[in-house]
FIKOLZA-1660 file (N, C-alpha, C; in steps of 0.1 Angstrom, whole numbers, plus 5000, padded with zeros to 4 digits):
% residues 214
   i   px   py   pz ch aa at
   1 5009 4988 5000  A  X  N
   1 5000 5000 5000  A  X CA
   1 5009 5012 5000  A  X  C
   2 5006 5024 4993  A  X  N
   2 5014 5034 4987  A  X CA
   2 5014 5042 5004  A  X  C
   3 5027 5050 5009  A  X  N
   3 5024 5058 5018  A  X CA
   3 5016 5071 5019  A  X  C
   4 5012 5070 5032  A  X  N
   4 5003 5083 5036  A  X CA
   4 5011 5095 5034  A  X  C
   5 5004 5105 5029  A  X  N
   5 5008 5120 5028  A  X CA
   5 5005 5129 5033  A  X  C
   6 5016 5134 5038  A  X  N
   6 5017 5148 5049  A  X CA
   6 5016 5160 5048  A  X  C
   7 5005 5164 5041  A  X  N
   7 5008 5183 5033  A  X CA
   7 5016 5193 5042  A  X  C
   8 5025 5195 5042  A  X  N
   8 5024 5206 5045  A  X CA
   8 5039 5213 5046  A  X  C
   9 5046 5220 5052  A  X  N
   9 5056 5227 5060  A  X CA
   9 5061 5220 5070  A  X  C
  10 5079 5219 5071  A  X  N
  10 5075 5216 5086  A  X CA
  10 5080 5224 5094  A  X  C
  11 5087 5240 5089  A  X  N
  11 5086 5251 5096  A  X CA
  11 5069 5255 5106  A  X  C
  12 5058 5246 5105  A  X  N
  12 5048 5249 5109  A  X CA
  12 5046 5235 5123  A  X  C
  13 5045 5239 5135  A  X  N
  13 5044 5230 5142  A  X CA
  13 5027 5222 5149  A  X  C
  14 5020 5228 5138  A  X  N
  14 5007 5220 5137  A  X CA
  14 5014 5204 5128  A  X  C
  15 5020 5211 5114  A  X  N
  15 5025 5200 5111  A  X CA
  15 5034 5189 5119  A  X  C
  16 5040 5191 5123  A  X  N
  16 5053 5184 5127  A  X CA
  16 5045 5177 5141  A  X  C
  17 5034 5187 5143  A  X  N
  17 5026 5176 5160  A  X CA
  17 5021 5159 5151  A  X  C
  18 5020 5164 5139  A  X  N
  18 5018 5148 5132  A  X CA
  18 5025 5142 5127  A  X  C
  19 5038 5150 5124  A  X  N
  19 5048 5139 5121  A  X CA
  19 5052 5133 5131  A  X  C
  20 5057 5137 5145  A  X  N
  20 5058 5133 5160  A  X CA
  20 5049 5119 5162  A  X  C
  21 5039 5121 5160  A  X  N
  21 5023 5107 5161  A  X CA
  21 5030 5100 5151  A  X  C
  22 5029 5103 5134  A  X  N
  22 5029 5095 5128  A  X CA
  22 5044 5083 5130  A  X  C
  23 5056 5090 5134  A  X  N
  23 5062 5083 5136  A  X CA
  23 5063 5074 5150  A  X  C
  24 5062 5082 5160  A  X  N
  24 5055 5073 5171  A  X CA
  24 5046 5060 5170  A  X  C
  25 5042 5064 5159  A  X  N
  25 5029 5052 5156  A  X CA
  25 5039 5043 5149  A  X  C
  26 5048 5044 5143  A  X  N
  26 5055 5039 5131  A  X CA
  26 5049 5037 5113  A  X  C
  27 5042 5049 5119  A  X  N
  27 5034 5046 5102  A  X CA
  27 5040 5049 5088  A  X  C
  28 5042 5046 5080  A  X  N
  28 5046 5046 5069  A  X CA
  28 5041 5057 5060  A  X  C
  29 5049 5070 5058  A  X  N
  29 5042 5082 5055  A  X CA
  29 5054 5090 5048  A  X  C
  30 5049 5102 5040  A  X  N
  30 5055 5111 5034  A  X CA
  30 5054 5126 5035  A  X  C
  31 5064 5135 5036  A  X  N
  31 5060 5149 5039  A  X CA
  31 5060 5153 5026  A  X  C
  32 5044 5159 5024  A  X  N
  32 5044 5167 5010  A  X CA
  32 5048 5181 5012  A  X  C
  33 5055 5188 5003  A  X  N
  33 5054 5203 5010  A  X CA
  33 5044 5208 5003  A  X  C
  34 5039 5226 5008  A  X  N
  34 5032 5229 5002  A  X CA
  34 5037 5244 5002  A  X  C
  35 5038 5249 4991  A  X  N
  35 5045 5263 4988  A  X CA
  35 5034 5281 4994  A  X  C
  36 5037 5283 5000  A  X  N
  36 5024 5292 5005  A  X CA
  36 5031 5307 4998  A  X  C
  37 5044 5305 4995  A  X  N
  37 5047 5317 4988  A  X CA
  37 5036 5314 4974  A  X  C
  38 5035 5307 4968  A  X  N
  38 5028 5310 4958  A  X CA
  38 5012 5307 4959  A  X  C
  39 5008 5306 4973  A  X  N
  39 4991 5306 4978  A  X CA
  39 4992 5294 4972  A  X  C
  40 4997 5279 4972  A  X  N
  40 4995 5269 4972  A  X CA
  40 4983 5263 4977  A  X  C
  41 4985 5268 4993  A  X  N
  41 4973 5264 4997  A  X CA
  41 4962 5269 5001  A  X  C
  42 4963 5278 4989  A  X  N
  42 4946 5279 4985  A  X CA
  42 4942 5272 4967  A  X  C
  43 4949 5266 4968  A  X  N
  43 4945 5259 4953  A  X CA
  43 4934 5251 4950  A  X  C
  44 4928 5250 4945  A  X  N
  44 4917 5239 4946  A  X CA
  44 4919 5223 4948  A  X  C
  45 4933 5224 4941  A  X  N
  45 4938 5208 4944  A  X CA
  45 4940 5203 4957  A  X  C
  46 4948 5217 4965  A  X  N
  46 4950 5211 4982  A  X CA
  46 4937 5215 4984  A  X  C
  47 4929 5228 4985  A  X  N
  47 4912 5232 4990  A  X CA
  47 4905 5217 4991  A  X  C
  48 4907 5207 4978  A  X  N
  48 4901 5196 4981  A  X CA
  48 4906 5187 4991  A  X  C
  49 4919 5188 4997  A  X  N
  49 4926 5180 5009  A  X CA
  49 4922 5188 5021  A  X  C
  50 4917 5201 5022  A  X  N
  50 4916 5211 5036  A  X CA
  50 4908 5220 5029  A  X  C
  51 4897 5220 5030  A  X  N
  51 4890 5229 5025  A  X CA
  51 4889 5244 5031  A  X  C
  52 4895 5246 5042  A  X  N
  52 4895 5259 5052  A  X CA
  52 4912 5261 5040  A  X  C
  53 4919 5257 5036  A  X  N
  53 4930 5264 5026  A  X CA
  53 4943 5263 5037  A  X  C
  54 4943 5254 5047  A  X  N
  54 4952 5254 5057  A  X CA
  54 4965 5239 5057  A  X  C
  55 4972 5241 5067  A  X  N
  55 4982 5227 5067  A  X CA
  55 4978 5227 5086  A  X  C
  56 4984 5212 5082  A  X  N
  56 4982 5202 5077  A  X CA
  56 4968 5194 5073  A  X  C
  57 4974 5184 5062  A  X  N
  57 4958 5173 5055  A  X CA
  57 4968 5167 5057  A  X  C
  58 4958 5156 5060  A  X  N
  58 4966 5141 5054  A  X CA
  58 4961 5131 5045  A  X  C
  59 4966 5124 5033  A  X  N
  59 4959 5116 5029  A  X CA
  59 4964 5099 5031  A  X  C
  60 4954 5092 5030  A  X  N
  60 4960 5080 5037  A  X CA
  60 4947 5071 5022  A  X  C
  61 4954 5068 5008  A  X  N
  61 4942 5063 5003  A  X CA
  61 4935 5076 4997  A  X  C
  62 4920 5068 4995  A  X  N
  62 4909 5079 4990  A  X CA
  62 4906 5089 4997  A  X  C
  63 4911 5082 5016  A  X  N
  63 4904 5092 5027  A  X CA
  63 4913 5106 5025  A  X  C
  64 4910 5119 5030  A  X  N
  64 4914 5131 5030  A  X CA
  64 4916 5133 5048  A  X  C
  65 4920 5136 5057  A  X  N
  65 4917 5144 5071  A  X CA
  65 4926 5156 5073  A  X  C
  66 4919 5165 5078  A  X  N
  66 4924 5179 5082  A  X CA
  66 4924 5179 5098  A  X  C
  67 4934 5187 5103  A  X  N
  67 4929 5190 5115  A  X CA
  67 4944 5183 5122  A  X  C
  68 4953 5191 5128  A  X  N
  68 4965 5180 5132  A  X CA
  68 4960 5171 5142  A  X  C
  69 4956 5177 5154  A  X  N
  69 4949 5162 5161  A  X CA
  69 4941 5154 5162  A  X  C
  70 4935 5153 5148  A  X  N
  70 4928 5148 5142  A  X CA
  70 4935 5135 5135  A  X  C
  71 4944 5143 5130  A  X  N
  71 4954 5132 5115  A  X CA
  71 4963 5126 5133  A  X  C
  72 4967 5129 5143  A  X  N
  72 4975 5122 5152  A  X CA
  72 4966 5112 5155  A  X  C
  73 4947 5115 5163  A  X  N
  73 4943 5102 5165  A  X CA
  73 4945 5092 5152  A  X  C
  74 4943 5094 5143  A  X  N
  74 4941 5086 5128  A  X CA
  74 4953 5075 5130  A  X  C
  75 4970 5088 5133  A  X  N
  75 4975 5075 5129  A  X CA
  75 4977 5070 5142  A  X  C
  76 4972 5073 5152  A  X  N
  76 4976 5062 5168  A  X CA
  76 4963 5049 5163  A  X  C
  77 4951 5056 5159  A  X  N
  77 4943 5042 5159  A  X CA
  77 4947 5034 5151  A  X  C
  78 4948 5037 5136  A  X  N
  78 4957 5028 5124  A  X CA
  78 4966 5020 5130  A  X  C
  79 4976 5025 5134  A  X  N
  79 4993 5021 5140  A  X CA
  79 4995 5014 5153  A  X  C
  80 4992 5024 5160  A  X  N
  80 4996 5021 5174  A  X CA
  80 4984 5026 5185  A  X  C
  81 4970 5022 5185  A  X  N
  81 4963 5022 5194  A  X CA
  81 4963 5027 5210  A  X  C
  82 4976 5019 5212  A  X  N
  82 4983 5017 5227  A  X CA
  82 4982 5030 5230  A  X  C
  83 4983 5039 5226  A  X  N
  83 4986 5055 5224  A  X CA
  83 4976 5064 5231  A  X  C
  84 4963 5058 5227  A  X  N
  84 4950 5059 5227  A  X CA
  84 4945 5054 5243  A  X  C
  85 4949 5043 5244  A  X  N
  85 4945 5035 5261  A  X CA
  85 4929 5035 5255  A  X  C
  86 4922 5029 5244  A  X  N
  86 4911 5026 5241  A  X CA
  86 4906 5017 5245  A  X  C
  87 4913 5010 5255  A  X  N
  87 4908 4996 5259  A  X CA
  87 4903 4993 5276  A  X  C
  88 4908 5006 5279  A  X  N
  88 4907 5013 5292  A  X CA
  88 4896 5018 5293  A  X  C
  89 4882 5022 5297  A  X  N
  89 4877 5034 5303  A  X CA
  89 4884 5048 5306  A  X  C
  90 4888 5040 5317  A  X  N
  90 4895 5050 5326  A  X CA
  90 4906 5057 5322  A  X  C
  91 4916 5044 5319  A  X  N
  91 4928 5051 5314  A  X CA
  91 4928 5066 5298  A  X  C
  92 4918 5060 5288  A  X  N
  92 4911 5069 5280  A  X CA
  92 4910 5079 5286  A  X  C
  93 4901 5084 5292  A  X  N
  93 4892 5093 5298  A  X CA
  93 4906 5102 5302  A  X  C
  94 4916 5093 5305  A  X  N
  94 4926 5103 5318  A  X CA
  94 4935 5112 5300  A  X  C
  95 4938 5103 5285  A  X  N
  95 4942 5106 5276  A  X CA
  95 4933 5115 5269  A  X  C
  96 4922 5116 5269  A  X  N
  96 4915 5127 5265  A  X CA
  96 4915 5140 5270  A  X  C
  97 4916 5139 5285  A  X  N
  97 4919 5150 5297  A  X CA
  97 4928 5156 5289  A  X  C
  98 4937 5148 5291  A  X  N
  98 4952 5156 5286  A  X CA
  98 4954 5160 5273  A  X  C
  99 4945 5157 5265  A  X  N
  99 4945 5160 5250  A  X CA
  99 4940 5175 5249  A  X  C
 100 4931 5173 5253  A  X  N
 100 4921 5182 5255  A  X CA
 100 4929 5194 5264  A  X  C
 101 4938 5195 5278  A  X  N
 101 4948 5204 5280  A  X CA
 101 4956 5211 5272  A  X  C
 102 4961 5201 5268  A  X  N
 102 4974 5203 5256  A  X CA
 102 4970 5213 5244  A  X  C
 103 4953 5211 5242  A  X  N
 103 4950 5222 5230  A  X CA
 103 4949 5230 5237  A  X  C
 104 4937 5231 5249  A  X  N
 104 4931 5244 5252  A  X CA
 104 4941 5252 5264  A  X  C
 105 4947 5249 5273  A  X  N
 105 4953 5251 5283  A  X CA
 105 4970 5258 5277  A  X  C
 106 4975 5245 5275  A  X  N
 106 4990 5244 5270  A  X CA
 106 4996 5254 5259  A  X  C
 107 4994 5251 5248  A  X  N
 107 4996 5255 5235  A  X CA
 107 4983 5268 5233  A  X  C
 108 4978 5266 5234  A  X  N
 108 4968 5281 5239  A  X CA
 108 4976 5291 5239  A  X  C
 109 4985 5287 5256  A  X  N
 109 4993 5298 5257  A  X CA
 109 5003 5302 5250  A  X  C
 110 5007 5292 5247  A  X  N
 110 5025 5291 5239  A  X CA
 110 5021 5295 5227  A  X  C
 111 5008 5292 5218  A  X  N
 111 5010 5302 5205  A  X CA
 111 5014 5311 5201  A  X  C
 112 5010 5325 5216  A  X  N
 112 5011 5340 5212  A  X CA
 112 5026 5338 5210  A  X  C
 113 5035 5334 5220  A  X  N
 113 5048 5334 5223  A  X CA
 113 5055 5329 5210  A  X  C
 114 5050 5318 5204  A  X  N
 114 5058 5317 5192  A  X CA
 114 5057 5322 5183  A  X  C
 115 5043 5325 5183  A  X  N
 115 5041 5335 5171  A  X CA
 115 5053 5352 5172  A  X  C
 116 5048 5354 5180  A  X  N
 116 5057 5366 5187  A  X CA
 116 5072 5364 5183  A  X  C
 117 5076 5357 5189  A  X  N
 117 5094 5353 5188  A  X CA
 117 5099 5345 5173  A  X  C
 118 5090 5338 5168  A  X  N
 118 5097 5332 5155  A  X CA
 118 5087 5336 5144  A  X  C
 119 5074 5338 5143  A  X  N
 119 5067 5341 5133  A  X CA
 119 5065 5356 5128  A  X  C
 120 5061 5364 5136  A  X  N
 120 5066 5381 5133  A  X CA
 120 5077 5382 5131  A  X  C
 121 5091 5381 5134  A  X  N
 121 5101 5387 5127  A  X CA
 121 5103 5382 5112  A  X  C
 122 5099 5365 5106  A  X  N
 122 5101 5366 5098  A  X CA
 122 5095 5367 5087  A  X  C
 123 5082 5376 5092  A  X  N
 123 5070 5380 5085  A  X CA
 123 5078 5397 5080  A  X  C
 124 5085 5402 5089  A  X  N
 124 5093 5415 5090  A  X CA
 124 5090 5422 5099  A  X  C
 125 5079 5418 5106  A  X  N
 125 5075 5426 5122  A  X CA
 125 5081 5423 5130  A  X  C
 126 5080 5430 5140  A  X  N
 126 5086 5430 5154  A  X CA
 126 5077 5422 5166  A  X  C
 127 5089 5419 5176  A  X  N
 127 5075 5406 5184  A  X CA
 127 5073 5415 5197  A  X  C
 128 5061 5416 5201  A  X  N
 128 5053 5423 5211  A  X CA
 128 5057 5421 5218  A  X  C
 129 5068 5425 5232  A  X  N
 129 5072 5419 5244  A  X CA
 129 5063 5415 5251  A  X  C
 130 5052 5426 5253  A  X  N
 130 5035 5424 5264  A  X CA
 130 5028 5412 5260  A  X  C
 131 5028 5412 5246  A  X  N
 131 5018 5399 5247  A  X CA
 131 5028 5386 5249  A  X  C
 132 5041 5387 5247  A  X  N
 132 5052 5379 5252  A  X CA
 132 5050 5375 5268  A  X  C
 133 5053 5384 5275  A  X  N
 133 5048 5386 5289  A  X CA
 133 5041 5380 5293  A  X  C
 134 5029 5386 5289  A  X  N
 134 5010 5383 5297  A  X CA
 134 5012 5365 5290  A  X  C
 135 5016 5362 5283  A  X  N
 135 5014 5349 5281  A  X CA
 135 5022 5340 5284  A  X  C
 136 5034 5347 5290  A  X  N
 136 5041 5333 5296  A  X CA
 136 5035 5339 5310  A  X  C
 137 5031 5349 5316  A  X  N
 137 5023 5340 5326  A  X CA
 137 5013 5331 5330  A  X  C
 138 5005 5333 5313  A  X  N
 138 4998 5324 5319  A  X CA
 138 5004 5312 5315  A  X  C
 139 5011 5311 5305  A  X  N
 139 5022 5295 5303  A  X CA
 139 5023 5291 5323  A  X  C
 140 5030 5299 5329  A  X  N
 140 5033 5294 5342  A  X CA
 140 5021 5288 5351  A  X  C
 141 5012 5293 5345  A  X  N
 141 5002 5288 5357  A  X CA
 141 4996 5275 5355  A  X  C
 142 4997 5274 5337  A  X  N
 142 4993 5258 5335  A  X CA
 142 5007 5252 5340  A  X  C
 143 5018 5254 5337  A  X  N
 143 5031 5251 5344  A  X CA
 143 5026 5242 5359  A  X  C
 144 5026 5251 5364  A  X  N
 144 5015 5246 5382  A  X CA
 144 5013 5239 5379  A  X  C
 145 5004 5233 5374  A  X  N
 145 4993 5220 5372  A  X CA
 145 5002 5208 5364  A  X  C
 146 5006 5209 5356  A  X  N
 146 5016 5201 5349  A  X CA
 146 5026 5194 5360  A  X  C
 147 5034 5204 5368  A  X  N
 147 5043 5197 5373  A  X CA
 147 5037 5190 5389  A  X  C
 148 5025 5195 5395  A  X  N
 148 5013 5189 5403  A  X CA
 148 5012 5175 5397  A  X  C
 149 5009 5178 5382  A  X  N
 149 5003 5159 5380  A  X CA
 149 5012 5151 5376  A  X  C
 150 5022 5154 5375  A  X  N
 150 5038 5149 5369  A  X CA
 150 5046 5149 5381  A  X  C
 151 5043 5152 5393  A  X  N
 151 5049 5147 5404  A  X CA
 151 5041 5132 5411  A  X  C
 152 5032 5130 5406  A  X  N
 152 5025 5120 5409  A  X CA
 152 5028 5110 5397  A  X  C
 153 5028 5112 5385  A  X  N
 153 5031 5097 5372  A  X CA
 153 5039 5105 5368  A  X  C
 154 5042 5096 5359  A  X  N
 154 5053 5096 5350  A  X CA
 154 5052 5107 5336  A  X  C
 155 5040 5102 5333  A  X  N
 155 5034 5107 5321  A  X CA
 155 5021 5114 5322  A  X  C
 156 5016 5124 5310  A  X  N
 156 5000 5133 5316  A  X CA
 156 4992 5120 5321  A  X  C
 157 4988 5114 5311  A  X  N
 157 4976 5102 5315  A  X CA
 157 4979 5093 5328  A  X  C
 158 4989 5093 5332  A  X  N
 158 4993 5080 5335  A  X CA
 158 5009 5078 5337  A  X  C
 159 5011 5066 5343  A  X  N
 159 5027 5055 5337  A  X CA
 159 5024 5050 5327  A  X  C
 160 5022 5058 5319  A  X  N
 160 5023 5055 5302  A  X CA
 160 5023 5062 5293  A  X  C
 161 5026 5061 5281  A  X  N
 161 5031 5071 5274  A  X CA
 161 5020 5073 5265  A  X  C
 162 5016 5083 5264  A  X  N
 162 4999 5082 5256  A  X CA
 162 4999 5092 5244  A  X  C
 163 4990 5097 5233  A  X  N
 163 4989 5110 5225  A  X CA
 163 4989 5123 5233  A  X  C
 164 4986 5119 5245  A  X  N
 164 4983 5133 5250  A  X CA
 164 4999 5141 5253  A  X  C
 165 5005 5133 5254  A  X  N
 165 5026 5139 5259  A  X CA
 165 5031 5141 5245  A  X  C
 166 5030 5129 5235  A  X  N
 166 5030 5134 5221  A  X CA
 166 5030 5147 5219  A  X  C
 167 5016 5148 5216  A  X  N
 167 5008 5162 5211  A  X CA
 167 5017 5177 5214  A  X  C
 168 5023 5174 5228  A  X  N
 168 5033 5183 5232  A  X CA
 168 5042 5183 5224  A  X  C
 169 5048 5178 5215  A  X  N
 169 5064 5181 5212  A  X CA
 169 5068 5192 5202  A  X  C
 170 5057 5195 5192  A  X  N
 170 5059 5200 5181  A  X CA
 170 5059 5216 5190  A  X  C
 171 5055 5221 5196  A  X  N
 171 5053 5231 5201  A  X CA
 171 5067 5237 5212  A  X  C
 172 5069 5226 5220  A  X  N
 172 5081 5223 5231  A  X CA
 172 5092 5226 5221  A  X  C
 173 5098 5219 5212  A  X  N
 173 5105 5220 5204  A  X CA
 173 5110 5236 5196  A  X  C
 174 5096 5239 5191  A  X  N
 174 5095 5255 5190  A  X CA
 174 5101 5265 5204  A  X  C
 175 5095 5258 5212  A  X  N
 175 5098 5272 5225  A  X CA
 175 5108 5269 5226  A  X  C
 176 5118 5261 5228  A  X  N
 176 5136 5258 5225  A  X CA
 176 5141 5264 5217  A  X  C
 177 5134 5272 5208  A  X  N
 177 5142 5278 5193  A  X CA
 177 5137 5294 5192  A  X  C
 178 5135 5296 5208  A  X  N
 178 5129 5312 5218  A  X CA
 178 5136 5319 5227  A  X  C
 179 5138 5328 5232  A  X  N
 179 5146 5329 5243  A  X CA
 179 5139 5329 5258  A  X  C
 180 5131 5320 5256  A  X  N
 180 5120 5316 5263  A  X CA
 180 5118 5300 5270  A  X  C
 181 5126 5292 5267  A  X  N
 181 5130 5279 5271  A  X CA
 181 5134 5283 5287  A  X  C
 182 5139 5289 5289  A  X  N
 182 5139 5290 5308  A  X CA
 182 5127 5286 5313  A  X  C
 183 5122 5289 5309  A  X  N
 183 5107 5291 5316  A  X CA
 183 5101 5274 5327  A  X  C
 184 5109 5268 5317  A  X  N
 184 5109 5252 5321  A  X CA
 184 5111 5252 5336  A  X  C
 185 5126 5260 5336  A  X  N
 185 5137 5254 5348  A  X CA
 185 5133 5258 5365  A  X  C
 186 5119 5260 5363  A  X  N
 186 5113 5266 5379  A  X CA
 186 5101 5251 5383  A  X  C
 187 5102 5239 5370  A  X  N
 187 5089 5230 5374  A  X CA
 187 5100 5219 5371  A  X  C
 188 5109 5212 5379  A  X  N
 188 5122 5202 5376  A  X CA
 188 5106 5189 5373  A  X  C
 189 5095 5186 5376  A  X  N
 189 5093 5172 5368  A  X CA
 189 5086 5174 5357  A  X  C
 190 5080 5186 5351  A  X  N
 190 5078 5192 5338  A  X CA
 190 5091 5186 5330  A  X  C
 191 5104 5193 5336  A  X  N
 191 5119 5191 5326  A  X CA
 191 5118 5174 5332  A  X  C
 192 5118 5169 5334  A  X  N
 192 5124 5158 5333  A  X CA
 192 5113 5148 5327  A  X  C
 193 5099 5152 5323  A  X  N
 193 5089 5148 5314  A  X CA
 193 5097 5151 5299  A  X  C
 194 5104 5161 5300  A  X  N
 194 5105 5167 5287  A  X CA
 194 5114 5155 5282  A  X  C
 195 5123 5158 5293  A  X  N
 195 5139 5152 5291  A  X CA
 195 5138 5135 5284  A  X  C
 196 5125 5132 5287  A  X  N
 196 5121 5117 5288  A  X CA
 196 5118 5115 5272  A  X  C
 197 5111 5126 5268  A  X  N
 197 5105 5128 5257  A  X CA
 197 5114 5131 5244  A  X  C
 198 5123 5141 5249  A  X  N
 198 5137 5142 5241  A  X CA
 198 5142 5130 5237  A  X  C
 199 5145 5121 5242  A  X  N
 199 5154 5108 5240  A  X CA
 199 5144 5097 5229  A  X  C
 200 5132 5102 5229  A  X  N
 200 5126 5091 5219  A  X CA
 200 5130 5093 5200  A  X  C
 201 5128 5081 5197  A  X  N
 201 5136 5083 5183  A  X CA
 201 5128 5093 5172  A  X  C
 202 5114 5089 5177  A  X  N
 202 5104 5097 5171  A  X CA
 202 5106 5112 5170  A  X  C
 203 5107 5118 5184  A  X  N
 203 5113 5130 5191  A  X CA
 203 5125 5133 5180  A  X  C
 204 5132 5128 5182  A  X  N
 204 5145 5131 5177  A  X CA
 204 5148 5134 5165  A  X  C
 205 5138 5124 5156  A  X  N
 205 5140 5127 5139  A  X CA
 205 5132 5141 5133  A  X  C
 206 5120 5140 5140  A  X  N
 206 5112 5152 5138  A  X CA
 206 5122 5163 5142  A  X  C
 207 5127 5165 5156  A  X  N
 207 5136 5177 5158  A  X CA
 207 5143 5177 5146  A  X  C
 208 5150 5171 5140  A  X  N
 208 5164 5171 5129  A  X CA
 208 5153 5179 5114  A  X  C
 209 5137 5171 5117  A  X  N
 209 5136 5181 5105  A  X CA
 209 5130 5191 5106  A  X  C
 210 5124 5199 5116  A  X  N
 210 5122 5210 5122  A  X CA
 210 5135 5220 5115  A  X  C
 211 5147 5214 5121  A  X  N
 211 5156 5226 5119  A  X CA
 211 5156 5230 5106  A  X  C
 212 5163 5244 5102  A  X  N
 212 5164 5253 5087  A  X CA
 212 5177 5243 5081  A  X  C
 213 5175 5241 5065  A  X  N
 213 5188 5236 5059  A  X CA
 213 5196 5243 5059  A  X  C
 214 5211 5242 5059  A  X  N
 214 5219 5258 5057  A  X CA
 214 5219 5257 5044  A  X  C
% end
């Protein structure tokens, strides 16, 4: 069966939160790019893979999915289930919690911040120190809570490694390439969540393609 395709950038860390899953999952897949200097993705060719004109789609087959954590459940169910704890009630329930953080809580915050620090300058704007500011306070306060339930397990869900710690990377990664990575060094089992997460091979390959080619 032909591999799944990845639309997109992976200067964009919506994307790269599914290349993280997909390789985690070990799924067999390809990064398409998609050129936005020439409004690519508003074409009607991709419009038919994302119809909002956005990255990431994935295609897997005939099926099309938009939405990055959308395309991560796809490939944890396809691939690697385990990811999911769908066999669990409970254990579920605790992976959705944290899914569900991770969008609204976590990365919430950290958007403005990256947008601010890596995406206005090289738009040619300058990055707002205040909305810089106001938002890593509130980064700190989910901070709180994170290193609260990570002094108790290992991982968000659980002693186990679920989509919900995933979902974190593509973003984490970004705040490392900020001058804003301190921010870590006040919650030691936040960093040593991280530190756990760093060492996976999945983690690792995605970081290598994150970076700019020289």
């Amino acid at each position: 069966m032909a591999p799944m395709k990845l639309y997109g950038s992976t200067m964009s860390w919506n994307v790269t939160r599914c290349a993280v899953a997909l390789e985690e999952a070990g799924s067999d897949y390809e990064i398409v790019p998609i050129n936005f200097a020439t409004a690519e993705h508003k074409s009607p060719e991709h419009l038919a893979r994302n119809p909002f004109g956005q990255v990431p789609a994935l295609q897997d087959g005939d099926l099309y999915i938009f939405e990055s954590r959308a395309i991560c459940k796809y490939a944890a169910r396809k691939n690697k289930p385990e990811l999911l704890k769908e066999g669990s009630l409970e254990e579920s329930a605790m992976v959705d919690v944290w899914m569900e953080v991770e969008a609204n809580q976590y990365t919430s915050a950290l958007n403005p911040i990256l947008f601010q620090c890596l995406i206005s300058p090289m738009l040619g704007g300058t990055t707002d120190q205040k909305a810089v500011e106001e938002n890593l306070e509130k980064l700190k306060t989910v901070l709180q809570v994170y290193e609260a339930r990570l002094t108790k397990y290992k991982y968000l869900a659980g002693d186990f490694l679920s989509l919900a710690d995933i979902n974190h990377v593509s973003v984490n990664l970004c705040l490392f390439a900020t001058p804003h990575a301190t921010v870590l060094d006040g919650y030691p089992h936040v960093k040593a969540w991280w530190s756990s997460l760093m060492e996976r091979p999945s983690v690792q390959k995605v970081a290598a393609l994150m970076k700019p080619s020289a």
